[in-house]
C-alpha positions, 0 to 999 in steps of 0.5 A: 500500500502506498499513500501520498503525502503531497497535496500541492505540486508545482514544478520548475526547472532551474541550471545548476553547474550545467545540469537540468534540475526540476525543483519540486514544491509540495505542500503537506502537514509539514508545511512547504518543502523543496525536493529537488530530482536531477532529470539530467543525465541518462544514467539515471533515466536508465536506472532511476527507480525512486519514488516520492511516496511513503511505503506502509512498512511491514517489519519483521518485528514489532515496532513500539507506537514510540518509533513511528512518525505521523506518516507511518515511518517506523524508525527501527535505526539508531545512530550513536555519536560516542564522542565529538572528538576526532583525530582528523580535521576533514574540510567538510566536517570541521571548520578551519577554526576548529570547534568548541567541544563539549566539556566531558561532564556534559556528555553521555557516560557508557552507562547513560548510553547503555541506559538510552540504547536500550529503551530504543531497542526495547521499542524496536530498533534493530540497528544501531551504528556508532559514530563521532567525531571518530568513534574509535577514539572512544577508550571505552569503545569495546565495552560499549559494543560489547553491552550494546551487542548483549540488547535483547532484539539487536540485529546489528552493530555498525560503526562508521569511521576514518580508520585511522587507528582501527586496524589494530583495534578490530579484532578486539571490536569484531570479538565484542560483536560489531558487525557492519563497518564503514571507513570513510575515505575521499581520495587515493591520493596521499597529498589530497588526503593531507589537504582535506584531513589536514593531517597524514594517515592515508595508508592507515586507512588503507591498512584498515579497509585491508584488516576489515577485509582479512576478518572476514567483514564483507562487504566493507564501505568505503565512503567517499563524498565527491567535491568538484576539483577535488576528488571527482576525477578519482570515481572510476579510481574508487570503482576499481577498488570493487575489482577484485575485493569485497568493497562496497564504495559509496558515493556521497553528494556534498552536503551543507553543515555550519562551518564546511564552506558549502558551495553548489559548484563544488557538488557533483551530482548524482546524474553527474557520477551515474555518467562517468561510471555508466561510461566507463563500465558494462554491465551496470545493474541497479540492485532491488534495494528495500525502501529504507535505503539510503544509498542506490546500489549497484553491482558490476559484472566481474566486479566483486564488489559493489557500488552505491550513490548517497543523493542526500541532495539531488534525489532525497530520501526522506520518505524511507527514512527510518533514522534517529540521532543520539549525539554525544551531549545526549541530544536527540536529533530526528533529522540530519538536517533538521535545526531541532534537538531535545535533549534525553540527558537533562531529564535522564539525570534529573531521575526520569523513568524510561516512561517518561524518557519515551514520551519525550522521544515519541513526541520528537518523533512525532514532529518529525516533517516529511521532508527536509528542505532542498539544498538551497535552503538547506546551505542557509539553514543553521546547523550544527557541524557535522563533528557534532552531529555525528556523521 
C-alpha cells in the first residue's frame, strides 16, 4: 500500500553547474518543502527507480507506537555519536577554526548510553551504528559494543569511521560483536588526503579497509563524498577498488553543515557520477534495494564488489527514512538536517523513568516533517557541524 503525502505540486526547472534540475514544491502537514530530482543525465533515466511516496512498512518485528512518525515511518535505526572528538580535521566536517567541544561532564557516560540504547531497542530498533567525531577514539569503545551487542532484539552493530587507528583495534571490536563497518575515505591520493584531513594517515586507512577485509567483514564501505576539483576525477579510481575485493564504495553528494564552506559548484551530482561510471563500465545493474535505503546500489559484472550513490541532495530520501540521532551531549536529533534537538540527558539525570524518557522521544518523533528542505535552503539553514552531529 502506498499513500501520498503531497497535496500541492508545482514544478520548475532551474541550471545548476550545467545540469537540468526540476525543483519540486509540495505542500503537506509539514508545511512547504523543496525536493529537488536531477532529470539530467541518462544514467539515471536508465536506472532511476525512486519514488516520492511513503511505503506502509511491514517489519519483521514489532515496532513500539514510540518509533513511528505521523506518516507511518517506523524508525527501527539508531545512530550513536560516542564522542565529538576526532583525530582528523576533514574540510567538510570541521571548520578551519576548529570547534568548541563539549566539556566531558556534559556528555553521555557508557552507562547513560547503555541506559538510552536500550529503551530504543526495547521499542524496536534493530540497528544501531556508532559514530563521532571518530568513534574509535572512544577508550571505552569495546565495552560499549560489547553491552550494546548483549540488547535483547539487536540485529546489528555498525560503526562508521576514518580508520585511522582501527586496524589494530578490530579484532578486539569484531570479538565484542560489531558487525557492519564503514571507513570513510575521499581520495587515493596521499597529498589530497593531507589537504582535506589536514593531517597524514592515508595508508592507515588503507591498512584498515585491508584488516576489515582479512576478518572476514564483507562487504566493507568505503565512503567517499565527491567535491568538484577535488576528488571527482578519482570515481572510476574508487570503482576499481570493487575489482577484485569485497568493497562496497559509496558515493556521497556534498552536503551543507555550519562551518564546511558549502558551495553548489563544488557538488557533483548524482546524474553527474551515474555518467562517468555508466561510461566507463558494462554491465551496470541497479540492485532491488528495500525502501529504507539510503544509498542506490549497484553491482558490476566481474566486479566483486559493489557500488552505491548517497543523493542526500539531488534525489532525497526522506520518505524511507527510518533514522534517529543520539549525539554525544545526549541530544536527540530526528533529522540530519533538521535545526531541532531535545535533549534525553537533562531529564535522564534529573531521575526520569524510561516512561517518561519515551514520551519525550515519541513526541520528537512525532514532529518529525516529511521532508527536509532542498539544498538551497538547506546551505542557509543553521546547523550544527557535522563533528557534532555525528556523521
Amino acid at each position: 500500500m502506498w499513500r501520498c503525502v503531497s497535496k500541492i505540486v508545482k514544478w520548475r526547472q532551474v541550471q545548476v553547474n550545467s545540469a537540468t534540475f526540476s525543483l519540486k514544491t509540495h505542500r503537506s502537514s509539514g508545511g512547504l518543502d523543496l525536493r529537488i530530482n536531477e532529470i539530467g543525465g541518462a544514467a539515471v533515466k536508465k536506472y532511476a527507480t525512486s519514488c516520492e511516496t511513503f511505503p506502509v512498512d511491514t517489519p519483521d518485528r514489532d515496532c513500539s507506537d514510540v518509533l513511528i512518525d505521523s506518516f507511518g515511518r517506523r524508525h527501527t535505526y539508531l545512530r550513536i555519536s560516542l564522542t565529538e572528538r576526532c583525530n582528523l580535521r576533514c574540510q567538510y566536517c570541521m571548520p578551519a577554526e576548529g570547534v568548541e567541544l563539549t566539556p566531558n561532564p556534559n556528555l553521555l557516560s557508557q552507562d547513560e548510553i547503555i541506559r538510552v540504547a536500550n529503551l530504543f531497542v526495547s521499542s524496536g530498533v534493530t540497528k544501531i551504528r556508532l559514530t563521532g567525531g571518530e568513534p574509535t577514539v572512544r577508550k571505552d569503545i569495546d565495552q560499549i559494543c560489547s553491552r550494546l551487542s548483549k540488547l535483547d532484539g539487536l540485529k546489528s552493530l555498525a560503526i562508521t569511521t576514518n580508520g585511522i587507528i582501527l586496524a589494530n583495534k578490530l579484532p578486539r571490536l569484531k570479538e565484542c560483536g560489531l558487525s557492519l563497518l564503514n571507513i570513510s575515505l575521499d581520495t587515493l591520493v596521499p597529498a589530497k588526503f593531507e589537504f582535506m584531513t589536514r593531517r597524514k594517515g592515508h595508508e592507515r586507512v588503507l591498512k584498515s579497509i585491508d584488516a576489515a577485509i582479512e576478518l572476514g567483514y564483507s562487504p566493507v564501505k568505503v565512503n567517499c563524498v565527491v567535491m568538484r576539483g577535488f576528488n571527482d576525477d578519482e570515481i572510476c579510481d574508487f570503482v576499481e577498488m570493487t575489482r577484485e575485493k569485497p568493497i562496497n564504495v559509496r558515493f556521497i553528494e556534498f552536503m551543507p553543515f555550519d562551518g564546511n564552506v558549502w558551495n553548489e559548484k563544488k557538488l557533483v551530482s548524482f546524474a553527474e557520477m551515474m555518467d562517468i561510471v555508466d561510461k566507463r563500465y558494462t554491465g551496470l545493474r541497479r540492485i532491488k534495494d528495500h525502501h529504507t535505503e539510503t544509498a542506490k546500489n549497484f553491482s558490476i559484472d566481474g566486479h566483486q564488489g559493489t557500488v552505491s550513490f548517497i543523493t542526500s541532495m539531488t534525489q532525497h530520501f526522506c520518505a524511507g527514512c527510518n533514522r534517529l540521532r543520539l549525539l554525544a551531549d545526549g541530544n536527540f536529533k530526528v533529522c540530519l538536517f533538521g535545526p531541532s534537538e531535545v535533549s534525553l540527558r537533562d531529564p535522564l539525570r534529573s531521575g526520569a523513568d524510561d516512561n517518561e524518557l519515551k514520551e519525550i522521544i515519541g513526541a520528537a518523533i512525532k514532529r518529525k516533517k516529511a521532508a527536509h528542505a532542498g539544498m538551497f535552503d538547506l546551505a542557509k539553514t543553521p546547523n550544527r557541524p557535522m563533528i557534532h552531529i555525528g556523521g
